[in-house]
N, C-alpha and C positions, 0 to 999 in steps of 0.2 A: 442469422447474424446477431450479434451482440454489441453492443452501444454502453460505453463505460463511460461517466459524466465524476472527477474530481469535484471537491469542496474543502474549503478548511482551513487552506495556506495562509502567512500571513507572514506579520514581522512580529516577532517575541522578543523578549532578554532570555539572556541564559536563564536555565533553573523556568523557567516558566513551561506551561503545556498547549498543546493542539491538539485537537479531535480532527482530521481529516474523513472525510466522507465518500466510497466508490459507489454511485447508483446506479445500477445495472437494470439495463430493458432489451425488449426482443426474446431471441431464443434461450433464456438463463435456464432451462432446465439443461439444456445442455453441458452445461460451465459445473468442472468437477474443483476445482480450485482456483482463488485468487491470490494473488501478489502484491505487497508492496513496493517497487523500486524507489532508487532515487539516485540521480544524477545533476553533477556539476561539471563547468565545462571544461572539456578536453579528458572527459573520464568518462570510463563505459556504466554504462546502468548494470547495478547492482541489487542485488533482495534484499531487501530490511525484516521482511516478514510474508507468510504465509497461510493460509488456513483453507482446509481441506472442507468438498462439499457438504461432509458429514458436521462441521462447525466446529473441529478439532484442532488447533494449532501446531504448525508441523515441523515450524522453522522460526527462527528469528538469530539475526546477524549477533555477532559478539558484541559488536558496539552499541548493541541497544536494547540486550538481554538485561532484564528487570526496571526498563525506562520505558516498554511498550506492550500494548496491548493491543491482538486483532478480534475484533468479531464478527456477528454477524445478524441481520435479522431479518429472517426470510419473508416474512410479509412484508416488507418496505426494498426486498431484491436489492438491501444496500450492505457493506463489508466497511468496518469503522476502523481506522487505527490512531488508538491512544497513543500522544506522544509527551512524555513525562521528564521532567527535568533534561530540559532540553539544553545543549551546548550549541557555540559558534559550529562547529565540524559537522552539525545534523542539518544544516545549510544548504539546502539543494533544489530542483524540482522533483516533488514527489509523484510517480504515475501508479495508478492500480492498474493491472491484469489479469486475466481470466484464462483459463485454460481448460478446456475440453477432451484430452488425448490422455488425463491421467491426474494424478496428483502433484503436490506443491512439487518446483523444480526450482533451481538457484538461475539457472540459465533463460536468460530473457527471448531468446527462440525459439521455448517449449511453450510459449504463451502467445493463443491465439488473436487476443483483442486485447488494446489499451485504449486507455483514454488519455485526455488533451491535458494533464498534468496540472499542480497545481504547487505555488511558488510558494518556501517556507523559508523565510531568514530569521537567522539567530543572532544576536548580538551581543557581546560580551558587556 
């Protein structure tokens, strides 16, 4: 089993930045990729971004290509995603995911574990 613990959310203005934080424990050698999602409500969760076991970035959504950054650091089993000049529509709860069965995938059913989310508003 794998145990994914969010950090990082908060209230910003626009043009402002987040570091969000996924820290992962238990069985993480298993976990070949994680995920960014984020969802608001009445709307299905979506990837913002991904990076593969190997610490390569595999994905990242159109709306937030050259505004974000995922990494990783495997002594601390934690996956960061920089989020950079931020707008009101980046507004959501962000959850991390891990997924075992393969690499990054856009679809949040290929992902075996998430975590408890964590709440990021933007303000105009």
């Amino acid at each position: 089993q794998v145990q994914l613990v969010e950090a990082g959310g908060g209230f910003v203005q626009a043009g402002g930045s987040l570091r969000l934080t996924c820290a992962a424990s238990g069985r993480t050698f298993s976990v070949y990729a994680v995920g960014w999602f984020r969802q608001v409500p009445g709307m299905e969760r979506e990837l913002r971004g991904c990076i593969n076991w190997s610490g390569i970035s595999s994905y990242y959504a159109d709306s937030v290509k050259g505004r974000s950054t995922i990494s990783r650091d495997n002594a601390l089993n934690t996956v960061y995603l920089q989020m950079n000049s931020l707008k009101p529509e980046d507004t959501a709860v962000y959850y991390c995911a891990a997924r075992s069965m393969g690499g990054c995938d856009s679809r949040p059913t290929e992902y075996n574990y998430w975590g408890q989310g964590t709440q990021v508003t933007v303000s105009s």
